[in-house]
C-alpha positions in Angstrom: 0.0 0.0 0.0 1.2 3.3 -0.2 -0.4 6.7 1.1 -0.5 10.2 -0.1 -1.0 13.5 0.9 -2.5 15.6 -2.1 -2.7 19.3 -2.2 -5.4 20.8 -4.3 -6.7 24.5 -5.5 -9.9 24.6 -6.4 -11.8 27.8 -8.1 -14.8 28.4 -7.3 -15.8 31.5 -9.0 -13.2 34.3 -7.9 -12.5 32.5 -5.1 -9.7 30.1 -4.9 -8.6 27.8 -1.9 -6.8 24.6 -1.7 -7.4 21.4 -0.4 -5.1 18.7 1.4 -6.3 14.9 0.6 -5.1 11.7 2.6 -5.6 8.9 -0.1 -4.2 5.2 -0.3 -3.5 3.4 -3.0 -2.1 0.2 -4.1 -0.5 1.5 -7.7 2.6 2.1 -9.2 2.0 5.1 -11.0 1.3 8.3 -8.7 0.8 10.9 -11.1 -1.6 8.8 -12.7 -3.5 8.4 -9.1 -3.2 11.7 -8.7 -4.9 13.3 -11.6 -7.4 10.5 -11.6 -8.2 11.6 -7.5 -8.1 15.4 -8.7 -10.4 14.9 -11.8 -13.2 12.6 -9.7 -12.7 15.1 -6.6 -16.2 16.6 -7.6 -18.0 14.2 -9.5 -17.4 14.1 -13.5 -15.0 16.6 -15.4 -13.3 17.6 -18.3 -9.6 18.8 -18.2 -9.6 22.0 -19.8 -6.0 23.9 -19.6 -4.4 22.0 -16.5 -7.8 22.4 -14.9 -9.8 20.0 -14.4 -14.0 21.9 -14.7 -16.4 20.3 -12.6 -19.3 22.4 -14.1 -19.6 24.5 -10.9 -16.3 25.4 -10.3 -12.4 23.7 -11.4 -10.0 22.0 -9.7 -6.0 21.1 -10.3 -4.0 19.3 -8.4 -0.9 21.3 -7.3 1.4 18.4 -6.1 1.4 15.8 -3.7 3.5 13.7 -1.2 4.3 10.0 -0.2 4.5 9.3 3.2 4.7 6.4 5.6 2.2 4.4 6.9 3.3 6.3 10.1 3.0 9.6 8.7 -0.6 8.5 7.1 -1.6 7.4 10.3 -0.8 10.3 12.4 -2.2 13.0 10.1 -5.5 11.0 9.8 -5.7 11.2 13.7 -5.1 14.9 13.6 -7.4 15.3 10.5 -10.5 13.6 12.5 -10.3 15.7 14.9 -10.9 18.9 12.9 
């Protein structure tokens, strides 16, 4: 297995923000999980300049880390508690 912390921005009108994911995986390619996690983050979308448009608003995934099961683990424990 092998965990990930994404960081997203998402723009929702003229407002932007960003959005840190935990998400687990079990393949090889992380890019590929990545884009695939970034273009489903909303339901269905089209990629449309490095943006991927959700109808409402667009997201783009601006990169992401691997970590440990360790580092997974503690950052989901401070994440619930949010």
């Amino acid at each position: 297995m092998r965990y990930l912390l994404i960081n997203l921005e998402v723009q929702d009108g003229e407002r932007r923000h960003q959005h840190r994911c935990l998400h687990m995986t079990k393949a090889k390619d992380l890019d590929f999980v990545v884009q695939r996690y970034v273009s489903t983050f909303w339901g269905y979308s089209t990629l449309d300049n490095g943006w991927w448009n959700y109808g409402e608003c667009m997201g783009r995934a601006i990169n992401y880390h691997e970590l440990t099961k360790q580092e997974y683990d503690r950052l989901t424990e401070l994440f619930s508690g949010l």
